[in-house]
PAZAPA-4460 file (N, C-alpha, C; in steps of 0.05 Angstrom, whole numbers, plus 32768, in hexadecimal, padded with zeros to 4 digits):
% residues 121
    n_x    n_y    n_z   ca_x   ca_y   ca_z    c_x    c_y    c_z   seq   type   mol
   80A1   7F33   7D08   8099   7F4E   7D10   80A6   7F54   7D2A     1      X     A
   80AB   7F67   7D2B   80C1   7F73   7D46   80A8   7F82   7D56     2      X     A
   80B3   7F83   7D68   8099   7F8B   7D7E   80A8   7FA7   7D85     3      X     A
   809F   7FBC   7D87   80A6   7FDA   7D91   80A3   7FE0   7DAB     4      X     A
   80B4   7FF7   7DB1   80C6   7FEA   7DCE   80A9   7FF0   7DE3     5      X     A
   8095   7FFF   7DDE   8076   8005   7DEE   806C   7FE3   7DEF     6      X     A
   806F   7FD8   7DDD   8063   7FC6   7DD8   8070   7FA8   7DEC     7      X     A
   808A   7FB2   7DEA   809A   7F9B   7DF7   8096   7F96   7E11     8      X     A
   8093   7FBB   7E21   8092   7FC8   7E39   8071   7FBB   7E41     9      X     A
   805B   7FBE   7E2E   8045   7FB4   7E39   803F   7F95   7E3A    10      X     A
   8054   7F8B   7E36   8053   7F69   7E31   805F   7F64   7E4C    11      X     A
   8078   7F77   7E4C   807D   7F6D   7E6B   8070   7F75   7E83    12      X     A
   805D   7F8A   7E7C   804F   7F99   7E96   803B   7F7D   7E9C    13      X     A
   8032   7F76   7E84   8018   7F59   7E8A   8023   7F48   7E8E    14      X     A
   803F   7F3E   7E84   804C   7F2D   7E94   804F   7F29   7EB8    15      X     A
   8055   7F40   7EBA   8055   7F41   7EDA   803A   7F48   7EE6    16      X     A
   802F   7F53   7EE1   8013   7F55   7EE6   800E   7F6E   7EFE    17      X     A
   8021   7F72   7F00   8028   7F8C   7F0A   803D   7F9E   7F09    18      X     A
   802E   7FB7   7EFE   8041   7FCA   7EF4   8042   7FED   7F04    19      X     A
   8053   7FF1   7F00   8050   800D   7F17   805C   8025   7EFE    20      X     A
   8058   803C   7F0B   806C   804D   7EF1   8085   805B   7EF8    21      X     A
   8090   8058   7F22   80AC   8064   7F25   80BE   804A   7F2B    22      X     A
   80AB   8030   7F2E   80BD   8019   7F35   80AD   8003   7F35    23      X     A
   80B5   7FEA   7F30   80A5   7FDA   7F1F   80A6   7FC6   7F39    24      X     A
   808B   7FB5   7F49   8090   7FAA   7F61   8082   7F86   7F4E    25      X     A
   80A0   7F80   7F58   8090   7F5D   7F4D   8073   7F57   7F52    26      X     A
   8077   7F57   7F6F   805D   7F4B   7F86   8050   7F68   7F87    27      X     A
   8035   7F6A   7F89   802C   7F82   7F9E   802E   7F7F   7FB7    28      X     A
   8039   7F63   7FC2   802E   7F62   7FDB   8055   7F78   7FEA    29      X     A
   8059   7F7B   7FCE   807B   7F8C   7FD7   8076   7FB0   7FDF    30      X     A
   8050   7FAF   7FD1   8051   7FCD   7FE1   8041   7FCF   7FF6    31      X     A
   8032   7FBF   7FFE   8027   7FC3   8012   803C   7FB3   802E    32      X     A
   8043   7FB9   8037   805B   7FAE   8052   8043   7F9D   806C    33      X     A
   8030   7FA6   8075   8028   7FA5   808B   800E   7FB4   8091    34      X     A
   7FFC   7FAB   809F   7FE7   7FBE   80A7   7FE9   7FCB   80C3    35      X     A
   7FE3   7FE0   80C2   7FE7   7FF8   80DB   7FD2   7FEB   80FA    36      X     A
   7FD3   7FDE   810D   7FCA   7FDE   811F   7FCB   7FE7   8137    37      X     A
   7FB3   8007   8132   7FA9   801A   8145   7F94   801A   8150    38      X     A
   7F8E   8021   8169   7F76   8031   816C   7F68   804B   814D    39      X     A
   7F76   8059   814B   7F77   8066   8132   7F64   8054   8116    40      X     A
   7F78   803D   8116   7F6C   8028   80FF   7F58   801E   80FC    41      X     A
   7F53   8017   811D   7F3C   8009   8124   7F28   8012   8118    42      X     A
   7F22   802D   8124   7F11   8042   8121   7F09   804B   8101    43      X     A
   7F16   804F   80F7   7F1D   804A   80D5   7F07   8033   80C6    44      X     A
   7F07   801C   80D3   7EFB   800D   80C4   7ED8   8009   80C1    45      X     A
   7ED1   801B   80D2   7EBE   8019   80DA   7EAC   802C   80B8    46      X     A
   7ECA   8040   80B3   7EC9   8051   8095   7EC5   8047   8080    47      X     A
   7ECB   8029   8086   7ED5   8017   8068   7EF6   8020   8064    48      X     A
   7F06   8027   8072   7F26   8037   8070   7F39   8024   807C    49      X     A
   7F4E   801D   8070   7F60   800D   8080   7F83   8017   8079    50      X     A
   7F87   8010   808F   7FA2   801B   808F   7FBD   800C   808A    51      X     A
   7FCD   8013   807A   7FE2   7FFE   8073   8001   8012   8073    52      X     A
   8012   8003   8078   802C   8010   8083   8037   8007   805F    53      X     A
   803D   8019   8049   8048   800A   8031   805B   801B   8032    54      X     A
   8071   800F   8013   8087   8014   800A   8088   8031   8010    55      X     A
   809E   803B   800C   80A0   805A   800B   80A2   8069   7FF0    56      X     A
   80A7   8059   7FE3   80A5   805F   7FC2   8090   8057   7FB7    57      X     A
   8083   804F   7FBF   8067   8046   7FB2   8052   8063   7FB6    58      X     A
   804A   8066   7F9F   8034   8081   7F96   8018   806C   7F9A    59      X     A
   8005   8082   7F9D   7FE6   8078   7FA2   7FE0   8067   7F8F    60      X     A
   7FDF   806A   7F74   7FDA   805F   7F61   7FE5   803C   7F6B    61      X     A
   8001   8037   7F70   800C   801D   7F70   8004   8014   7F89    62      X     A
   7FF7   8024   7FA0   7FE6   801A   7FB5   7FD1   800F   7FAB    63      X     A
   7FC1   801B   7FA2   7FA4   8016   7F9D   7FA2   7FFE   7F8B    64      X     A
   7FB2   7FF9   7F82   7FB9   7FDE   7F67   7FBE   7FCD   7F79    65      X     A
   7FD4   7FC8   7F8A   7FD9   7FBC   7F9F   7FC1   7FB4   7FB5    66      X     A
   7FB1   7FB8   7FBB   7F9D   7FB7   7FC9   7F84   7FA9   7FC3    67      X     A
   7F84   7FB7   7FA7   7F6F   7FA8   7F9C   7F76   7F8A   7F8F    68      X     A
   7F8C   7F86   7F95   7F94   7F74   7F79   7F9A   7F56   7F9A    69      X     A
   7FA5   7F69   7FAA   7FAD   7F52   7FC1   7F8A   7F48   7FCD    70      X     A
   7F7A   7F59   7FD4   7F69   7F52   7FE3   7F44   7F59   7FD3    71      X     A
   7F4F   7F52   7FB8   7F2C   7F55   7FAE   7F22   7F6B   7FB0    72      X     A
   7F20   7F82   7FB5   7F0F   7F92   7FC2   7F13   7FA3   7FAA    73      X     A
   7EFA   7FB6   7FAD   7F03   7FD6   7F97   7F03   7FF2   7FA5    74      X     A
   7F21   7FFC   7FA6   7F28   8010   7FB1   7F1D   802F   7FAB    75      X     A
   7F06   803E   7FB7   7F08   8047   7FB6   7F17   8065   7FB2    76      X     A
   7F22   8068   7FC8   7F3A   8080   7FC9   7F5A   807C   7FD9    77      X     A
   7F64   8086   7FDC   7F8A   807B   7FE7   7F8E   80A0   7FED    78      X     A
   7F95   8094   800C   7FA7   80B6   8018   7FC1   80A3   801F    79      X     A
   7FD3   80BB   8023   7FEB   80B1   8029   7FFA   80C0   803D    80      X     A
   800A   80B5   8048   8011   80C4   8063   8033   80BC   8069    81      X     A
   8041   80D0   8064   805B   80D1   8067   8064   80D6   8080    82      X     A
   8069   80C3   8095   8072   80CC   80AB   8096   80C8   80B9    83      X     A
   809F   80DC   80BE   80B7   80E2   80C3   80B9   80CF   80DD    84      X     A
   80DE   80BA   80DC   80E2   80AD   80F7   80E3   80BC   8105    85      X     A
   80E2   80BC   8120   80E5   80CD   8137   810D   80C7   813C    86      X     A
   810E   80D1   814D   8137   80DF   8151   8136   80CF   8170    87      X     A
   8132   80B7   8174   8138   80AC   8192   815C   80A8   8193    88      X     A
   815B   80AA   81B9   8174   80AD   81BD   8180   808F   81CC    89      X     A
   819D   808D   81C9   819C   8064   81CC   81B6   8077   81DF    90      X     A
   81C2   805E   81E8   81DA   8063   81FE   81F5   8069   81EF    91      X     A
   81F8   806B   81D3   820F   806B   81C7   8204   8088   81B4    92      X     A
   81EE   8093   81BA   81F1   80AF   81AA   81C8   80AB   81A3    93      X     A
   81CD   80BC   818B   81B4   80BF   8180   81A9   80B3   816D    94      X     A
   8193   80A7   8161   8194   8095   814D   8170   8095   813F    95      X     A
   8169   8098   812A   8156   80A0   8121   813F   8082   810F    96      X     A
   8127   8080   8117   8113   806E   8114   8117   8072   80FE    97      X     A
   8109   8062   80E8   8108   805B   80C9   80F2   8074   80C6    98      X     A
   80EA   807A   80AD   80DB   808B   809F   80C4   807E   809C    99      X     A
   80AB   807B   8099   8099   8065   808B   807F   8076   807E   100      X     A
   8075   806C   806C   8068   8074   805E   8046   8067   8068   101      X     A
   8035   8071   8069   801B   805D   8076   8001   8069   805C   102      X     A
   7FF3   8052   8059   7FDB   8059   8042   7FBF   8053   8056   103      X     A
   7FB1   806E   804D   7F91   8065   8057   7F80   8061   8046   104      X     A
   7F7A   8042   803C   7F68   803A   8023   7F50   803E   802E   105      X     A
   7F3D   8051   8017   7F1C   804B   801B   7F0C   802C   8005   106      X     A
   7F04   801F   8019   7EFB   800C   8001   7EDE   800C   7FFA   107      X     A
   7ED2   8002   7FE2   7EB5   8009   7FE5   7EA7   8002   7FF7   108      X     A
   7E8A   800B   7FF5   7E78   8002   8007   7E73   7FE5   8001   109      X     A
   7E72   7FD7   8014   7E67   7FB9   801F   7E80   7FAA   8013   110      X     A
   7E95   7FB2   8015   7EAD   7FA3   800E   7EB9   7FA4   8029   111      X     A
   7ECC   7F8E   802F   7EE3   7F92   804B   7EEE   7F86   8045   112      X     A
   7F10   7F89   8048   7F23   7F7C   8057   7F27   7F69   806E   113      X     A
   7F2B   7F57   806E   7F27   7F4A   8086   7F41   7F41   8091   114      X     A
   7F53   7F48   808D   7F72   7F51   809D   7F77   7F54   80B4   115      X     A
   7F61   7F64   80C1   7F5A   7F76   80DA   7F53   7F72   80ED   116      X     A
   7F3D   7F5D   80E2   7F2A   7F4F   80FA   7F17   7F61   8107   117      X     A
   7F11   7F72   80F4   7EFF   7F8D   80F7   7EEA   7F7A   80FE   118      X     A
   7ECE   7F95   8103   7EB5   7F8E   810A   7EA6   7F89   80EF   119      X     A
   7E93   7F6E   80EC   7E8E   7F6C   80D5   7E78   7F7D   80D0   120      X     A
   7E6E   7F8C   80B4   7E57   7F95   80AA   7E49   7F89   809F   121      X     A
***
């Protein structure tokens, strides 16, 4: 019996165990880059909210999979925040910071991250 090409496509989505729908990330740990450490952040956690610097092509959906799948937890909600490099000036002309993309996960109540070294609840 021949397997149809939906069928082939969802063999390999479980194969990898993570699947996205504009780009397919082996690891999740490929969309989340880093966690944001602010005053800002700090403040955040106190929400249940934590802040992560991810991919720039990664949509909420492949955040929130990512998150939950790296660190146990169940994600409530995912904002996202597109922030433009700034235009600094070097001794040979003008030259412009990277673009980065930053996520503020809500996670449920009496769940945490412990990444942070937040204050415990």
């Amino acid at each position: 019996m021949d397997k149809t090409e939906t069928e082939a496509e969802a063999a390999d989505e479980t194969a990898t165990g993570f699947t996205v729908t504009s780009k397919t990330y082996d690891d999740p740990r490929d969309v989340l880059l880093k966690p944001v450490v602010s005053e800002k952040s700090y403040a955040l956690l106190d929400e249940n909210k934590y802040t992560f610097i991810v991919d720039p092509r990664a949509n909420k959906t492949q955040i929130r999979q990512a998150v939950e799948k790296v660190f146990q937890v169940k994600v409530i909600g995912v904002n996202t925040i597109n922030r433009q490099g700034k235009r600094k000036r070097t001794r040979t002309g003008y030259g412009k910071r990277a673009d980065t993309k930053r996520a503020i996960v809500t996670v449920a109540e009496g769940e945490r991250i412990d990444i942070f070294g937040g204050p415990v609840s």
